[in-house]
C-alpha beads as a LAMMPS data file, in Angstrom:
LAMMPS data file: protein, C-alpha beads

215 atoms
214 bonds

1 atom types
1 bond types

-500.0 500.0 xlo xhi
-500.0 500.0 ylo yhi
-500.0 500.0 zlo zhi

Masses

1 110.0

Atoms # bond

1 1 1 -434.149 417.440 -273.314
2 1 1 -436.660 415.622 -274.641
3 1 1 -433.493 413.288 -276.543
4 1 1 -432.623 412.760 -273.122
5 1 1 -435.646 411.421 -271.776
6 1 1 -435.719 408.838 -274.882
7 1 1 -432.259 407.460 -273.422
8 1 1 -433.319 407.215 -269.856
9 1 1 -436.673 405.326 -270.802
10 1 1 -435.361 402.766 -273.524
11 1 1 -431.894 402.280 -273.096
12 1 1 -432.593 400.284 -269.739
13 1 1 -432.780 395.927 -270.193
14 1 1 -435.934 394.419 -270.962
15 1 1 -437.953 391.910 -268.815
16 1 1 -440.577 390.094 -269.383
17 1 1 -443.329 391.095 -267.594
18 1 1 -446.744 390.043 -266.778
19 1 1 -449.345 391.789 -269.140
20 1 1 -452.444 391.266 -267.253
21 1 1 -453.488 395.096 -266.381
22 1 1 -456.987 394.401 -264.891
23 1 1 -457.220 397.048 -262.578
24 1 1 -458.689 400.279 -264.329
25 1 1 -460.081 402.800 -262.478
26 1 1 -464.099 403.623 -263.377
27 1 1 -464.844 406.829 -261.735
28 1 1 -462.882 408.627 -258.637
29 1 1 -463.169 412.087 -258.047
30 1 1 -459.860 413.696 -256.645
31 1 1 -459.810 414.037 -252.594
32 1 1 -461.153 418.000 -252.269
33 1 1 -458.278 420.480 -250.387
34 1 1 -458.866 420.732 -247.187
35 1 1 -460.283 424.036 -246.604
36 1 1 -458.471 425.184 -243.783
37 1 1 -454.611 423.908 -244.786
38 1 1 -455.577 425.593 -248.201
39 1 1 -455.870 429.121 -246.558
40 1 1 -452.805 428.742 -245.301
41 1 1 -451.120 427.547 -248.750
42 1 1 -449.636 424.270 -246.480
43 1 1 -449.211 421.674 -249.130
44 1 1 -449.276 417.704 -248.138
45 1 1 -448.959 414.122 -249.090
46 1 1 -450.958 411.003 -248.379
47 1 1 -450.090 407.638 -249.042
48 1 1 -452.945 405.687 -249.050
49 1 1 -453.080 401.447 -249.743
50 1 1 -456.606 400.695 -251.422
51 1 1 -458.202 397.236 -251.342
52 1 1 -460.062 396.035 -254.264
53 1 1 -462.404 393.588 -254.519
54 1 1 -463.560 391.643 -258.117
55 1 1 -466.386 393.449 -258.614
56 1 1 -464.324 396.780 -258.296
57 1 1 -465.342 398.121 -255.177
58 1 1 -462.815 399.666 -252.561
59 1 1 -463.366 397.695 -249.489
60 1 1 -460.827 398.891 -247.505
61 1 1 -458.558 402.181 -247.186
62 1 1 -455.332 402.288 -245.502
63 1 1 -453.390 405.013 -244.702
64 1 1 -449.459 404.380 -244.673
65 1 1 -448.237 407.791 -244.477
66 1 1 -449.747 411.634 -244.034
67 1 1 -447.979 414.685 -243.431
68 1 1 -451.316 415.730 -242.044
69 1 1 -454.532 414.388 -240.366
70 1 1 -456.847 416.612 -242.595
71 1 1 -455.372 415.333 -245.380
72 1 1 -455.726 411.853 -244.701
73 1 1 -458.749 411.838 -243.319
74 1 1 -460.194 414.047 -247.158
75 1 1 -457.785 411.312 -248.750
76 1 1 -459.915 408.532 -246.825
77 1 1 -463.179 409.748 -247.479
78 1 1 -462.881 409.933 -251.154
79 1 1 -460.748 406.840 -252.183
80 1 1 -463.208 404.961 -250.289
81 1 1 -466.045 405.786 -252.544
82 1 1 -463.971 405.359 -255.876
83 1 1 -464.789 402.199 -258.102
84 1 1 -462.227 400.331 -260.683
85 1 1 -463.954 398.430 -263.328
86 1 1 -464.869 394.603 -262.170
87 1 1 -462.680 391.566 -263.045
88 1 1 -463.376 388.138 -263.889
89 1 1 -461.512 385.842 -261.154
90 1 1 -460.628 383.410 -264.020
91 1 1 -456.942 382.686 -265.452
92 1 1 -455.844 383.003 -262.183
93 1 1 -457.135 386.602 -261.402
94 1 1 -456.839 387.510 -257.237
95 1 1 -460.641 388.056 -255.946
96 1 1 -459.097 390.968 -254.888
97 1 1 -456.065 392.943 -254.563
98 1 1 -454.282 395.927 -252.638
99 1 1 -452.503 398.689 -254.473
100 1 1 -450.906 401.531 -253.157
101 1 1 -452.146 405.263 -254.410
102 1 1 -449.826 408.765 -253.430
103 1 1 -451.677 412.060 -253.667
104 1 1 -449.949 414.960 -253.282
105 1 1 -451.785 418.275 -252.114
106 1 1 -450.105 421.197 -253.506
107 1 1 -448.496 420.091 -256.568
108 1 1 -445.531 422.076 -256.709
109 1 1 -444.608 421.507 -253.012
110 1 1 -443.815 424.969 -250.798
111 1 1 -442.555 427.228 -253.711
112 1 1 -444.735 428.396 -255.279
113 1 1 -447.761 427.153 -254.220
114 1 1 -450.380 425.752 -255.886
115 1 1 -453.802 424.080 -254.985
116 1 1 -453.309 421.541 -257.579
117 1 1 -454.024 417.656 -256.619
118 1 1 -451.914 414.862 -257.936
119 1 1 -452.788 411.545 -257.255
120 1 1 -450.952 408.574 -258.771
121 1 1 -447.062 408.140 -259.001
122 1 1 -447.942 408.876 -263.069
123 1 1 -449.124 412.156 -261.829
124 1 1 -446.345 413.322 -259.521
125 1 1 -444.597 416.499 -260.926
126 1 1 -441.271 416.831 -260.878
127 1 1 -441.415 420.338 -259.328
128 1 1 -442.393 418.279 -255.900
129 1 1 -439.512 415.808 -256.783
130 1 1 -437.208 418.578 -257.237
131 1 1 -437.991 419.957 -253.931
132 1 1 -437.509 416.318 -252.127
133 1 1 -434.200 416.293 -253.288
134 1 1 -433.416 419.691 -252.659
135 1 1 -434.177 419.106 -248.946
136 1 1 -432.622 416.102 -248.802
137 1 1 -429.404 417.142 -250.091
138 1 1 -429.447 419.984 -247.753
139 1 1 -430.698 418.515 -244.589
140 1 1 -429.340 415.136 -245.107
141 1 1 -426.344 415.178 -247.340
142 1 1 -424.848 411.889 -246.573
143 1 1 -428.015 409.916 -247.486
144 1 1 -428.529 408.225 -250.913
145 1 1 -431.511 410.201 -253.031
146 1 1 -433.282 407.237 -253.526
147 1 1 -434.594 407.393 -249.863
148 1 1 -436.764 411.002 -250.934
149 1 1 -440.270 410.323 -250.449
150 1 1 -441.683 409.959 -254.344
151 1 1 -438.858 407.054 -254.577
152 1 1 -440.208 405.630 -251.278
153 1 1 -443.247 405.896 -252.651
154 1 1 -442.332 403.884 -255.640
155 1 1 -441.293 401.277 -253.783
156 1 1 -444.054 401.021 -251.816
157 1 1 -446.424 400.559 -255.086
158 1 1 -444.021 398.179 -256.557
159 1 1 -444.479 395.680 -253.199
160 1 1 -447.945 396.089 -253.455
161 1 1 -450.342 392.974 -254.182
162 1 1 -451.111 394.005 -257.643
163 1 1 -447.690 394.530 -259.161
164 1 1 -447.537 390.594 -257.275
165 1 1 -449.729 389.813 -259.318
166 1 1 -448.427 391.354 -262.379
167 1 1 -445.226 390.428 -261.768
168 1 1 -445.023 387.394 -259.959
169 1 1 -441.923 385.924 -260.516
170 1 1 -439.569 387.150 -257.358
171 1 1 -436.466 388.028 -259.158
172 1 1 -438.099 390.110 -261.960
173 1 1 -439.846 391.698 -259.195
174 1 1 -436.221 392.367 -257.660
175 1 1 -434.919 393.611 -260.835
176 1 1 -437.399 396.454 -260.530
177 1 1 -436.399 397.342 -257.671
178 1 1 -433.167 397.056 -259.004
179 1 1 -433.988 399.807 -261.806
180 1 1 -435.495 402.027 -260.239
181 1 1 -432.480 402.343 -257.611
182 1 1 -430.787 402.869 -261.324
183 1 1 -432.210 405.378 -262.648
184 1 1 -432.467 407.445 -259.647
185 1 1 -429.727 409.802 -260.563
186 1 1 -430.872 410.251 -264.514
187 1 1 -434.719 410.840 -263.205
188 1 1 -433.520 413.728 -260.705
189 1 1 -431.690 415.503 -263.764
190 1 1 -434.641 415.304 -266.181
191 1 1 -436.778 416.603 -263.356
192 1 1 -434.127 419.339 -262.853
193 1 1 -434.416 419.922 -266.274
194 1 1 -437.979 419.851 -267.311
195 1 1 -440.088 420.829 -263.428
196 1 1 -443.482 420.616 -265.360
197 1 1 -443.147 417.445 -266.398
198 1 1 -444.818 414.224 -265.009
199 1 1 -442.585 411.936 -262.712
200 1 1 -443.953 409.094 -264.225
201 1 1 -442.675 409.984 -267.658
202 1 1 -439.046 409.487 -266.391
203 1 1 -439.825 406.104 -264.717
204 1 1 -438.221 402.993 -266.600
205 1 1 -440.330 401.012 -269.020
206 1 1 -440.786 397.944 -267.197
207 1 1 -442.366 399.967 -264.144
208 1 1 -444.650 402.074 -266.227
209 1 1 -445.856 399.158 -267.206
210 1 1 -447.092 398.056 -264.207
211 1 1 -449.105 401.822 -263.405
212 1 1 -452.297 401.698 -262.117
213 1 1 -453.553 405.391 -264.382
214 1 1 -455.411 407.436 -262.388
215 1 1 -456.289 410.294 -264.382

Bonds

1 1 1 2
2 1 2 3
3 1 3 4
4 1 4 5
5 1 5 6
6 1 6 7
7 1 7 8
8 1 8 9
9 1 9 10
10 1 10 11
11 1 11 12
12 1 12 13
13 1 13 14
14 1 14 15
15 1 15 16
16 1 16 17
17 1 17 18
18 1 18 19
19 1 19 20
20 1 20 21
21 1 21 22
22 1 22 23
23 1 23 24
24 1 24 25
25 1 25 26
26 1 26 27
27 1 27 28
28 1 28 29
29 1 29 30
30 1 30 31
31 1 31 32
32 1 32 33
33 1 33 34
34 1 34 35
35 1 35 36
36 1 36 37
37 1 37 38
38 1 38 39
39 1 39 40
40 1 40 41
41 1 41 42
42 1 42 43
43 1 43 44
44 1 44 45
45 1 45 46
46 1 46 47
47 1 47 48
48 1 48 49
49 1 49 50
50 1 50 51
51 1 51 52
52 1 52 53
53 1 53 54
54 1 54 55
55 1 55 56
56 1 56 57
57 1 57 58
58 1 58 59
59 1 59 60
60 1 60 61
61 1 61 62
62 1 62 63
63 1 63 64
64 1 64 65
65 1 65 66
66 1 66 67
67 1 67 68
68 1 68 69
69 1 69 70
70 1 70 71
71 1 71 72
72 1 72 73
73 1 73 74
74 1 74 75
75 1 75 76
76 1 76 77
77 1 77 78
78 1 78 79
79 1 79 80
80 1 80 81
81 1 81 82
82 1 82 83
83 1 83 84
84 1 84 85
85 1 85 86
86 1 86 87
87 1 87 88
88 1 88 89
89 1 89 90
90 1 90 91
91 1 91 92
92 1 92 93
93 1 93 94
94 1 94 95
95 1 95 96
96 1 96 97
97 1 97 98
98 1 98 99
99 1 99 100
100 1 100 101
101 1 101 102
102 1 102 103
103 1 103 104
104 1 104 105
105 1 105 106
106 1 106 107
107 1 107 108
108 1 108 109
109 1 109 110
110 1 110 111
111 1 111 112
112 1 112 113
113 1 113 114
114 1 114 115
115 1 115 116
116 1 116 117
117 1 117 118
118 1 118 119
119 1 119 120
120 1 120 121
121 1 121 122
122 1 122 123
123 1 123 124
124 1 124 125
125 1 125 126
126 1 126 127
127 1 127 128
128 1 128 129
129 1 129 130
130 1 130 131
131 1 131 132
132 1 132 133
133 1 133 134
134 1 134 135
135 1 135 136
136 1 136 137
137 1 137 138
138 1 138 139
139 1 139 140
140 1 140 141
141 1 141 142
142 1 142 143
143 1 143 144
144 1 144 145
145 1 145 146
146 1 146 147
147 1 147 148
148 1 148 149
149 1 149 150
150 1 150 151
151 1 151 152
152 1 152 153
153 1 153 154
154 1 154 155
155 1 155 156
156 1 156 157
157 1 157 158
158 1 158 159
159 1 159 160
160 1 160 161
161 1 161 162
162 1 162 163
163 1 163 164
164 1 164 165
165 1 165 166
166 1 166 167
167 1 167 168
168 1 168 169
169 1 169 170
170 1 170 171
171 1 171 172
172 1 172 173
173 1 173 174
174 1 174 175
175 1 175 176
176 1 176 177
177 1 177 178
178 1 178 179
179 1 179 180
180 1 180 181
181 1 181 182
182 1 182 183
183 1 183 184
184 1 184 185
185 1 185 186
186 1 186 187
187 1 187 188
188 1 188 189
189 1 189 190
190 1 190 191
191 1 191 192
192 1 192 193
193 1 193 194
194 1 194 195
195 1 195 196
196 1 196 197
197 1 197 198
198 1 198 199
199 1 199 200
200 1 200 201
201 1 201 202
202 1 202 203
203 1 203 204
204 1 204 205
205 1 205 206
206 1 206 207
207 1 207 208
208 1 208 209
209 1 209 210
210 1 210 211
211 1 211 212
212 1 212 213
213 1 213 214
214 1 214 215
């Protein structure tokens, strides 16, 4: 297994990326469970585009997607009060910059439940990939995997300002794109095959790379 996960992560082509990480979260506490849709064991997602100014304050919280108001409005409350470590604007550093951040309430998805928070596509666990693609392939056979949410979600993040910035040559921004639509099929078997691991871990190189840690 683990041989396996060497192949999918360094067998893919090399680009040459941007290696300006400035964005480093400082302190953020995890969004708390809200209290209610925890009695009930109903587990969630947020997706939630932060806006970072230079001194590494969130001025602004967006949310793009919520499988519940409760759990966007604990997501909201939270993210809003985190703080990233400040940047110098020189060498052509943004004054600020978006990013997008998923949290997942309920770890593990329906079966079996669990109260555990995830926030960050680093963070993601395969057990709440697994299910994605478990529905999708039942509910929706005919449609490509890459269109489950954690791969939307990866998408998403790699449009965002940041991984612009990072990145911001176009094509090699493309090619991303690119391998992540890839390595959709060999991520979905390691998950299959490992469900504690992290997402993240399976994710090419090259978009790693560009991961915002929020742990």
């Amino acid at each position: 297994m683990k041989f396996f996960a060497f192949i999918v992560l360094c067998c893919l082509p090399t680009l040459a990326l941007a290696n300006d990480a400035f964005l480093s979260l400082m302190s953020g506490l995890k969004p708390p469970y809200p209290r209610e849709l925890l009695k009930s064991a109903h587990p969630g997602k947020v997706l939630v585009e932060l806006s970072i100014n230079a001194s590494g304050k969130v001025e602004k919280t967006r949310i793009v997607e919520s499988s519940h108001p409760k759990f966007a409005e604990a997501a909201q409350n939270t993210l809003s009060k985190w703080r990233y470590e400040p940047w110098s604007t020189t060498q052509g550093r943004p004054e600020k910059v978006d990013v997008m951040v998923p949290i997942i309430f309920g770890a593990h998805g329906l079966e079996p439940f669990s109260k555990e928070i995830t926030v960050g596509l680093e963070n993601t666990r395969c057990t709440y990939l697994n299910q994605e693609v478990e529905l999708s392939e039942r509910n929706f056979p005919l449609e490509p995997l890459s269109k489950v949410d954690v791969f939307w979600h990866t998408r998403k993040y790699l449009a965002s300002g940041y991984v612009t910035h990072q990145v911001p040559n176009k094509s090699k921004r493309s090619t991303l794109l690119t391998e992540l639509e890839k390595a959709v099929p060999a991520i979905v078997k390691a998950c299959k095959q490992d469900p504690d691991a992290r997402y993240g871990t399976y994710l090419p190189h090259e978009i790693r790379g560009v991961l915002v840690s929020h742990h």
